[in-house]
ZASEBA-181805 format. One record per residue (C-alpha): x, y, z; residue number from 1; residue in three letters. Coordinates in Angstrom, 2 decimals. Example, Ala and Ser with C-alpha at 12.3 -4.5 7.8 and 13.67 -1.06 7.14 Angstrom:
2
<atom <12.30, -4.50, 7.80>, 1, 'ala'>
<atom <13.67, -1.06, 7.14>, 2, 'ser'>
end
This chain:
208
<atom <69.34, 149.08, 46.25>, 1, 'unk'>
<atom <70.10, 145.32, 46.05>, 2, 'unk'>
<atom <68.00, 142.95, 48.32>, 3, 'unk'>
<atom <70.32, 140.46, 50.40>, 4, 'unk'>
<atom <68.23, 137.38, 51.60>, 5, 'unk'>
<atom <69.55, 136.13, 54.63>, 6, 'unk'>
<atom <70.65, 132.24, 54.39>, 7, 'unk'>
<atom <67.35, 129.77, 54.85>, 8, 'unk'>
<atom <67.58, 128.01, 58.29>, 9, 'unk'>
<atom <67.68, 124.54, 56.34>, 10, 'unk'>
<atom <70.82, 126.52, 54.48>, 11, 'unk'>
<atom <72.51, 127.41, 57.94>, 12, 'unk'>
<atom <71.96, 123.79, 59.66>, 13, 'unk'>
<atom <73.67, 122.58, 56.76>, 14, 'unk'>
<atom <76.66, 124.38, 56.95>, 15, 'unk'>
<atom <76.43, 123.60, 60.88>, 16, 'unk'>
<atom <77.11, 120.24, 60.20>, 17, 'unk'>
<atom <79.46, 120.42, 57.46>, 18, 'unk'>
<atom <81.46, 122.30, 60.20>, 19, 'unk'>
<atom <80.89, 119.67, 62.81>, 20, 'unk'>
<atom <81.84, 116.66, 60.38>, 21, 'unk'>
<atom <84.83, 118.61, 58.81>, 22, 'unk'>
<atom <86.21, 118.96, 62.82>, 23, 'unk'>
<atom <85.64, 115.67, 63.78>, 24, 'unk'>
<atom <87.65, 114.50, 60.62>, 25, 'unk'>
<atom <90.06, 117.00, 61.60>, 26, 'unk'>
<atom <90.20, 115.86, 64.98>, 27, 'unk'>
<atom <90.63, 112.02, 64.16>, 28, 'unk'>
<atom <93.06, 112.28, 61.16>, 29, 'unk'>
<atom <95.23, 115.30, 62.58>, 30, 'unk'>
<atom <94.61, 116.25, 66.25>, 31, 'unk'>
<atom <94.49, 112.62, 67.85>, 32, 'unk'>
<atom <97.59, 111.21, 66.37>, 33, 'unk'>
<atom <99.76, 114.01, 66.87>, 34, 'unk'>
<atom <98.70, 115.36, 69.94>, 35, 'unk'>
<atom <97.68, 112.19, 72.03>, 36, 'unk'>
<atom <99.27, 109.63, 69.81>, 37, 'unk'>
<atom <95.71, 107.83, 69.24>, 38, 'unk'>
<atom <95.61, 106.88, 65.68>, 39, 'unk'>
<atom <91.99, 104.85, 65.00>, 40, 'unk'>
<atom <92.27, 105.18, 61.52>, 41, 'unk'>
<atom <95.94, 103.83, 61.25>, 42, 'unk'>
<atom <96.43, 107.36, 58.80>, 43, 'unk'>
<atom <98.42, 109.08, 61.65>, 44, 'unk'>
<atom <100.74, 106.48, 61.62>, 45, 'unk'>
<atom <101.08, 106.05, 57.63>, 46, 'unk'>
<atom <101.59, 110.01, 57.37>, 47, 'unk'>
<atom <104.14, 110.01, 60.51>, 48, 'unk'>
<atom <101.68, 112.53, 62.95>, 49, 'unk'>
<atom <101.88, 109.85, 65.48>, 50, 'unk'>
<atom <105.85, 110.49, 65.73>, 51, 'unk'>
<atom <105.16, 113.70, 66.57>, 52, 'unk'>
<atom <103.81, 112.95, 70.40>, 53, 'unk'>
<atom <106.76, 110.20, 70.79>, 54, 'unk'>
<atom <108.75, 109.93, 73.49>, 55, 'unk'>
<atom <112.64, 110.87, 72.57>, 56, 'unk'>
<atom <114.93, 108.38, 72.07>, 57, 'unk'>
<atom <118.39, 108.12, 71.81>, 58, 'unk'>
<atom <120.38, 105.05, 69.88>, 59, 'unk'>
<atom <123.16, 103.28, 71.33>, 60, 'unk'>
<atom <125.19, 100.78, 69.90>, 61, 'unk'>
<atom <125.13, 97.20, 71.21>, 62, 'unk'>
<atom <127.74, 94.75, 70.74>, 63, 'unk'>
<atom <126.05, 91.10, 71.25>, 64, 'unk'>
<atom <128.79, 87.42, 70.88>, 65, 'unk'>
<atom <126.91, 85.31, 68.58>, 66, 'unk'>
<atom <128.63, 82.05, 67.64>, 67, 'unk'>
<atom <131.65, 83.70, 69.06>, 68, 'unk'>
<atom <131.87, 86.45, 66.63>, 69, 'unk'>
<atom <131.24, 90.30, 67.74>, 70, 'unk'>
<atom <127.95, 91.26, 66.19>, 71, 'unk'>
<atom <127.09, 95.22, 66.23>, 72, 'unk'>
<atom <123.67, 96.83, 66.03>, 73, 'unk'>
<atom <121.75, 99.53, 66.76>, 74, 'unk'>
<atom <118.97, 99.98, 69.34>, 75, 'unk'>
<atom <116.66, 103.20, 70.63>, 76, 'unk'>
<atom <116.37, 103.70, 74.53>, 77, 'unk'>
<atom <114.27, 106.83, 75.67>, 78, 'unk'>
<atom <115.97, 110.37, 75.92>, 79, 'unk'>
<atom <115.12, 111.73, 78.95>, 80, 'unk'>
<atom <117.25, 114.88, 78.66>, 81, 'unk'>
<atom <120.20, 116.09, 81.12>, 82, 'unk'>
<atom <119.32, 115.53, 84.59>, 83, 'unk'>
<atom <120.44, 117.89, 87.54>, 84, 'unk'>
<atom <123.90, 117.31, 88.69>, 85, 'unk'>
<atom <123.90, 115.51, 92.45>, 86, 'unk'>
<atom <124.30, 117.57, 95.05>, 87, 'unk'>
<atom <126.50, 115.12, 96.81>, 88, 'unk'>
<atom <128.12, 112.51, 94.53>, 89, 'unk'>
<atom <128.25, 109.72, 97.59>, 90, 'unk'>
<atom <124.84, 109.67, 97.79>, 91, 'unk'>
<atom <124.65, 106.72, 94.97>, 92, 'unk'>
<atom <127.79, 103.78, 95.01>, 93, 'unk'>
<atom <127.67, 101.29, 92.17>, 94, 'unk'>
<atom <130.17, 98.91, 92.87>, 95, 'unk'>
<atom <131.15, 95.56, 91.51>, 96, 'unk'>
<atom <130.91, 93.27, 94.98>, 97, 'unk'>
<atom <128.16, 92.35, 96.78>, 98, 'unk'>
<atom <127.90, 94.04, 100.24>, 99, 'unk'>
<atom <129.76, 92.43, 103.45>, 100, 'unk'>
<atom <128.10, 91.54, 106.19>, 101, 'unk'>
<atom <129.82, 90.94, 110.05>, 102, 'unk'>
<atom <128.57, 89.94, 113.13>, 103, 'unk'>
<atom <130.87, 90.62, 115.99>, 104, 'unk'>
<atom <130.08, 89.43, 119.93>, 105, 'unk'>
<atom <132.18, 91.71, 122.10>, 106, 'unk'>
<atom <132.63, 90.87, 125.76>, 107, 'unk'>
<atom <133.83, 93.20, 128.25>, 108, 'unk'>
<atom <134.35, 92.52, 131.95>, 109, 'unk'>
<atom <133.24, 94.91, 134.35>, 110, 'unk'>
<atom <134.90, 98.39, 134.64>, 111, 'unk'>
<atom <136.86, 97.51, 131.32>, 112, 'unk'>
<atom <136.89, 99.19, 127.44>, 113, 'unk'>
<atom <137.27, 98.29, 124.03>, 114, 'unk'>
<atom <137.49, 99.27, 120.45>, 115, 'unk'>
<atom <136.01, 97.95, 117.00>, 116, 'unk'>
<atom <136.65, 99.54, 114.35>, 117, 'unk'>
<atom <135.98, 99.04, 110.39>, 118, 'unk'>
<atom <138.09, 100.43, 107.86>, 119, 'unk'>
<atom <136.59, 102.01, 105.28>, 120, 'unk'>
<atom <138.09, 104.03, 102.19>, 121, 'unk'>
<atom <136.59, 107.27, 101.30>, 122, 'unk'>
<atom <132.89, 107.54, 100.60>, 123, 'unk'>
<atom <132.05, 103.95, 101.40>, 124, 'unk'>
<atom <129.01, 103.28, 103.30>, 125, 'unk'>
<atom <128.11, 101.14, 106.03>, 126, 'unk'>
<atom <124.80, 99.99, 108.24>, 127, 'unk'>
<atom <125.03, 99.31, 111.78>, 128, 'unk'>
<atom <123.36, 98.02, 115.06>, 129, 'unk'>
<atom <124.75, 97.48, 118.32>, 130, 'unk'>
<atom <123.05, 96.12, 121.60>, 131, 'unk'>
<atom <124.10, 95.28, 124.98>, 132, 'unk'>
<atom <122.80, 92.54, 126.62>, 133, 'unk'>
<atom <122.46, 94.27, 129.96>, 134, 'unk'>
<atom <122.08, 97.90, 131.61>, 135, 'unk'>
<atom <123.91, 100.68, 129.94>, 136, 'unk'>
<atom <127.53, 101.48, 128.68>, 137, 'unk'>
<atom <129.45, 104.60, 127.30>, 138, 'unk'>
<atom <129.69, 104.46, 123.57>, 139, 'unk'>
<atom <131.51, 107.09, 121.22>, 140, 'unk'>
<atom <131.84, 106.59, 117.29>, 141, 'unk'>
<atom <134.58, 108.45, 115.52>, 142, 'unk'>
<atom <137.27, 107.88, 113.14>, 143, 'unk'>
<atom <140.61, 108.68, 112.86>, 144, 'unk'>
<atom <143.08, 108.98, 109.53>, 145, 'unk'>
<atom <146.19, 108.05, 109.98>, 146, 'unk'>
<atom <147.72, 110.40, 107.84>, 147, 'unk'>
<atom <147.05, 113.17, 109.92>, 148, 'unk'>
<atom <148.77, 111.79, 112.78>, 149, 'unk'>
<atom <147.59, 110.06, 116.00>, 150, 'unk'>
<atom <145.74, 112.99, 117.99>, 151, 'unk'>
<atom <143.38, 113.05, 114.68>, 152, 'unk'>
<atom <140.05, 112.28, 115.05>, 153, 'unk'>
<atom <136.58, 112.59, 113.91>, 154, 'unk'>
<atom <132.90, 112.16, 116.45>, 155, 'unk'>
<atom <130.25, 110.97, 114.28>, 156, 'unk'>
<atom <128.01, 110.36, 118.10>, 157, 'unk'>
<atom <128.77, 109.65, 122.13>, 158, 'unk'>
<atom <126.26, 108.49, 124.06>, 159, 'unk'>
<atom <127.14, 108.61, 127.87>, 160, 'unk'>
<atom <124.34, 106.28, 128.72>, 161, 'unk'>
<atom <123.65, 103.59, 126.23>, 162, 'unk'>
<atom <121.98, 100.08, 125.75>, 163, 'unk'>
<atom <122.16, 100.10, 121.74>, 164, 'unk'>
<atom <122.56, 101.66, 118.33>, 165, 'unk'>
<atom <121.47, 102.17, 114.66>, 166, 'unk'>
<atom <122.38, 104.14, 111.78>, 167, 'unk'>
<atom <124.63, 104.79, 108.99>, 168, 'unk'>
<atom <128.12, 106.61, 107.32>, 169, 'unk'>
<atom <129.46, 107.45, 104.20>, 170, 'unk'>
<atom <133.25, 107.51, 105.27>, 171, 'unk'>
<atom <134.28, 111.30, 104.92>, 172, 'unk'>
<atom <137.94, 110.02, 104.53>, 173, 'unk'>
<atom <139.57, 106.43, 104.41>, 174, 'unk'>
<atom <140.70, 105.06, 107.58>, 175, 'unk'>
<atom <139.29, 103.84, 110.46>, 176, 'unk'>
<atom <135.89, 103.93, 111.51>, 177, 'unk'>
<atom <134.47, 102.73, 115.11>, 178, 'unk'>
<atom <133.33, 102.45, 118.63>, 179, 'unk'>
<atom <134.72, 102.87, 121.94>, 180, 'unk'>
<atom <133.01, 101.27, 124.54>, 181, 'unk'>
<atom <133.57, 101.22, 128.54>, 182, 'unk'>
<atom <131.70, 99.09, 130.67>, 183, 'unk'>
<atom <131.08, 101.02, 133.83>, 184, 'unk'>
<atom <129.24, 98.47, 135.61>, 185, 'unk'>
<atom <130.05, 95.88, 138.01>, 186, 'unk'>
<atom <129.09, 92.83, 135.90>, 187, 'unk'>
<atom <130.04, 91.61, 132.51>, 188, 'unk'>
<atom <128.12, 92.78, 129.29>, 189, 'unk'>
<atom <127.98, 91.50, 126.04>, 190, 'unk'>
<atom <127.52, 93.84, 122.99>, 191, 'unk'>
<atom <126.75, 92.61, 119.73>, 192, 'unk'>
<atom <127.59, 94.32, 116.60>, 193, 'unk'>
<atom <126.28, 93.76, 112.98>, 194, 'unk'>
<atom <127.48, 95.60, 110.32>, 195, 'unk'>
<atom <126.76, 95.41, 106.59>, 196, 'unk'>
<atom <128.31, 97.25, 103.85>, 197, 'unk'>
<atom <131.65, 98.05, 101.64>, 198, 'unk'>
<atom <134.03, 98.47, 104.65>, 199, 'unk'>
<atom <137.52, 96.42, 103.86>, 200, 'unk'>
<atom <137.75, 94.88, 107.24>, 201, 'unk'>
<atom <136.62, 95.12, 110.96>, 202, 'unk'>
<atom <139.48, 95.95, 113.73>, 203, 'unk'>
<atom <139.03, 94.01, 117.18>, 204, 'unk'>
<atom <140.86, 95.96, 119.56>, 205, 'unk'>
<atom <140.06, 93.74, 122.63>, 206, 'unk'>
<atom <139.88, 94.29, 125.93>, 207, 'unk'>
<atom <141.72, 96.90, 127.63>, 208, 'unk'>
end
């Protein structure tokens, strides 16, 4: 029967660190750079492991005027994959003019109504506030599109009882986009309306 001698313990703490060294080389040279992208040595990146924890890219084609001559090249942006279709498309505008802004003073006599309107094609967007100088009035906002004839309309919000306003539309269809107001009271009030936003044009009414 042959006699097996286990390893010596100077034998085994040998091998122990062998082990350890051999991982941390491992981990340095291999892991780091192409896990994590940290390359200490500078190997990762001569052997290309570093590329394996970079960001996609995607190249586009440039075309820069230098000296009045069309010059092409090449340059990398990051790929960040397809993104989920918007649910609404109107929610984001880019368009080529700056935002309008109007300011428009409105004075109505007592027991006496108006009508300012902004036309607006569809999905445009415009920011508003209203105030009245004094006590309350009757406000609705609607729209109306022509094209569906004059008994057409639209009520975004009526207030029976109101001193002022604030919000926002995305114009469901182009055409005209407003406020009635009616001045219940027996004094004058003044109402002031700013608007900012990609409407074509505002529509004073006046007083009726």
């Amino acid at each position: 029967m042959n006699n097996i001698e286990p390893p010596s313990k100077n034998t085994l703490i040998k091998a122990t660190v062998a082990s350890v060294v051999a991982a941390a080389i491992i981990l340095i040279l291999v892991v780091l750079p192409a896990e994590y992208g940290i390359d200490p040595t500078g190997i990762g990146g001569a052997t290309g492991l570093t590329q394996l924890n970079a960001e996609p890219t995607v190249t586009i084609e440039i075309t820069d005027i230098i000296g009045g001559n069309e010059v092409l090249r090449e340059v990398e942006i990051p790929g960040f994959g397809e993104p989920t279709p918007l649910p609404n498309s109107a929610v984001f505008q880019d368009q080529e003019e700056a935002p309008r802004t109007d300011v428009v003073t409105i004075v109505i006599p007592p027991e006496s109504e108006t009508e300012v309107k902004l036309y607006l094609r569809e999905g445009k967007m415009a920011v508003y506030s209203w105030a009245v100088d004094q006590g309350d009035v009757y406000v609705d906002f609607h729209g109306h599109d022509a094209s569906f004839g004059p008994d057409f309309f639209v009520r975004y919000k009526e207030q029976q009882e109101g001193a002022g306003g604030n919000g926002s539309l995305i114009a469901p269809f182009r055409g005209e986009h407003g406020w009635y107001w009616l001045n219940y009271n027996e004094y004058e009030v003044t109402i002031t309306l700013t608007v900012t936003g990609y409407h074509d044009r505002v529509i004073d009414y006046g007083i009726f």
